[in-house]
N, C-alpha and C positions, 0 to 999 in steps of 0.2 A: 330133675324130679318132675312128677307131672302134674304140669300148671305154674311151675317154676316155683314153686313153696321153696324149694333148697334144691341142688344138686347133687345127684346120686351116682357114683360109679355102676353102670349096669352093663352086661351080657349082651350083646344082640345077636339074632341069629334072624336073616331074611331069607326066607321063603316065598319059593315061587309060583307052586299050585297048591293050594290059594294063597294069594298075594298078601302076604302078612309080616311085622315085623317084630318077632315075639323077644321078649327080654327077662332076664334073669339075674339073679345074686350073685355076683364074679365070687363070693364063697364058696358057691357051689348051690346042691340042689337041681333036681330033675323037672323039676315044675315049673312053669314059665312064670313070672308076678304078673305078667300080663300080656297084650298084645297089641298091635298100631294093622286095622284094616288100610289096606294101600291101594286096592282098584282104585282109581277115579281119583288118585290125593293129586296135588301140587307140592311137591318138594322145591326148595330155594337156600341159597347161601344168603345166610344174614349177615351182614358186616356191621349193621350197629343194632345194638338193643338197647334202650330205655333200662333204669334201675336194675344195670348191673357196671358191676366196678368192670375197668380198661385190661386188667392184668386173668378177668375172668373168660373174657371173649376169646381175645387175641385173635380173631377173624376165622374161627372154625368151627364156627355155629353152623348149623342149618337147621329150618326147619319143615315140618310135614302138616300140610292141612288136609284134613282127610276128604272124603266126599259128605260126609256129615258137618264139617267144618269144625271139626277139632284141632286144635291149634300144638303141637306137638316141638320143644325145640330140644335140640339134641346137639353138645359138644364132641368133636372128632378130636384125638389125638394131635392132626398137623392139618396143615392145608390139604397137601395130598387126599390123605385120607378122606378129610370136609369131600373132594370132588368124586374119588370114587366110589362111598358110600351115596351120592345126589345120584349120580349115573344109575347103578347099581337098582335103587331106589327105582328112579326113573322106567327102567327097564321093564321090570316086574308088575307097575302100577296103571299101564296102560288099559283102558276097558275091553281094548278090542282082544285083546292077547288070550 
C-alpha cells in the first residue's frame, strides 16, 4: 500500500516513454489507481524493514525513491522476480534515456 498503511495486491504495468510505473486492481478495470514517476528514481533491494513481521518480507522487497523523494516499497512474488523487476526499473529510469 502507499506509505505502507497495509499491503495491497496490485497490477503493474512499466512503461517506457514516459518512464512510469502505473498500477492497478488485479480485479480488473481499465483505469490505472495510480502511477510511480521513474526518471531520475533510485531503485534498491531491501532486505530488512523496520515494523514489519519476518514471514512478510521474506527478502523480496524493493524499493523506489523517485526524483521528488517519494518513498515507494513494493513486494515481488520470489527473489528472481525482486531482481528483474530492479533491472527492468533500472533501465527505463535513467534521465539521459
Amino acid at each position: 500500500g502507499h506509505r505502507r498503511k497495509n499491503w495491497k495486491v496490485r497490477k503493474f504495468v512499466l512503461r517506457d516513454d514516459p518512464a512510469y510505473l502505473h498500477y492497478y486492481d488485479p480485479a480488473g478495470g481499465e483505469e490505472p489507481l495510480g502511477a510511480i514517476h521513474l526518471r531520475g528514481c533510485v531503485v534498491t533491494a531491501v532486505e530488512d524493514m523496520p515494523d514489519t513481521k519476518k514471514y512478510d518480507v521474506d527478502n523480496i522487497l524493493f524499493e523506489i525513491i523517485t526524483a521528488n523523494e517519494i518513498h515507494y516499497y513494493l513486494q515481488a512474488a520470489s527473489s528472481t522476480e525482486r531482481t528483474e523487476w530492479i533491472k527492468a526499473i533500472q533501465s527505463v529510469s535513467r534521465p539521459g534515456k
